[in-house]
N, C-alpha and C positions, 0 to 999 in steps of 0.2 A: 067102152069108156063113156060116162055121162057126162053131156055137156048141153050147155043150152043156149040156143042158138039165140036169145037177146043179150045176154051176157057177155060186157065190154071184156073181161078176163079170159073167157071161152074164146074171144075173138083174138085174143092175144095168141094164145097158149094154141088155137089153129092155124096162126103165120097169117091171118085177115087183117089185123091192123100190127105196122109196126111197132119197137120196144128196142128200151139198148139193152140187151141179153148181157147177166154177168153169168149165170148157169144153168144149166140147163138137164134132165136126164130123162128116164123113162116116167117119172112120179110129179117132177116137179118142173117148175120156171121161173128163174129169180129175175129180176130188170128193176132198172131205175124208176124213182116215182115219179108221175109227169111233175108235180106241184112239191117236193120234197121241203121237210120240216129240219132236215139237220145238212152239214157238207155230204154228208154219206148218207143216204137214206133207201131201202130196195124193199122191194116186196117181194114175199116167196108164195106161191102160188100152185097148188097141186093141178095138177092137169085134166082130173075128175074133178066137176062141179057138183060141188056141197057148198050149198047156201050162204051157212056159217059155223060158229062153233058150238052152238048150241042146238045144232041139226048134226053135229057126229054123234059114233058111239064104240061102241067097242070094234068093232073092223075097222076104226081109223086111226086106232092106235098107234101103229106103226108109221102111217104117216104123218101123225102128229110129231111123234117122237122125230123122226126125219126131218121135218120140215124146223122144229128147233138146237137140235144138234149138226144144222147145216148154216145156221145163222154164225154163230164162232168163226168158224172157216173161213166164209165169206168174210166178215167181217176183217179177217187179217188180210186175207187176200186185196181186200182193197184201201188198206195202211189204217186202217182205225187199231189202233194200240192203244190210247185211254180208257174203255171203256166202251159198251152203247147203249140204246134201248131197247126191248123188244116188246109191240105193243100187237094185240087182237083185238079190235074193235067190231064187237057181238052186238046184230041188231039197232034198229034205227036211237033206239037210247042209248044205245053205247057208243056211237059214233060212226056206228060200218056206212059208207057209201055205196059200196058196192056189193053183191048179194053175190059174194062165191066169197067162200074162204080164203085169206090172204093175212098172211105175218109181214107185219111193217117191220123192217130193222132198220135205226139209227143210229148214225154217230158220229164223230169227229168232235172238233174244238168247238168249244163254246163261243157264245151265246148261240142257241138255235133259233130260229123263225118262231116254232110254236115248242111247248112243252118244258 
C-alpha cells in the first residue's frame, strides 16, 4: 500500500496521529474534521495515498465509487436526514489543503460556518 510518510492523512490513516473514527475498513478511513464547516462535517479518506483527484484514473474507480456511495450511510448513521454536501477540493486552486485524496461530507441544520 502507498503512503507517504509527510502526509498528515497517511499519519492518520497509520494510528500516528489521533482522529474521532466514524468508519473505518480495508480501503477506507472516515473521522471528524478538525475545523468542520457544518454540525456534521467527516472526511473519507482511502488508505492508499493518491495525491488528488486529478492524479486518479481508471484503477481508482472502484474506490471512487466507494468512497461516494459510503457518504449516504454515513450520513444517516450520524442523524443528518435533511440533506448534505459532498465536496472534492482538486489542487491548490481548488481549495485542497491537503495533498491525499479526501471527500468532505456535510450537513445538518442550517446556517453553516462556511458554504
Amino acid at each position: 500500500m502507498s503512503s507517504d510518510p509527510n502526509c498528515i492523512f497517511c499519519k492518520i490513516v497509520a494510528g500516528q496521529i489521533p482522529s474521532r473514527k466514524v468508519h473505518e475498513d480495508e480501503e477506507l478511513l472516515v473521522f471528524h474534521d478538525i475545523n468542520p464547516w457544518a454540525p456534521v462535517h467527516v472526511l473519507i479518506v482511502p488508505r492508499v495515498h493518491v495525491a488528488s483527484l486529478a492524479a486518479t484514473g481508471p484503477e481508482h474507480e472502484a474506490l471512487l465509487g466507494r468512497m461516494l456511495t459510503l457518504a449516504p450511510k454515513l450520513m444517516q448513521q450520524l442523524g443528518v436526514t435533511n440533506g448534505f454536501r459532498v465536496v472534492v477540493n482538486t489542487g491548490r486552486d481548488g481549495g485542497q489543503e491537503v495533498d491525499h485524496l479526501h471527500v468532505h461530507v456535510m450537513g445538518g441544520p442550517r446556517p453553516w460556518l462556511k458554504g
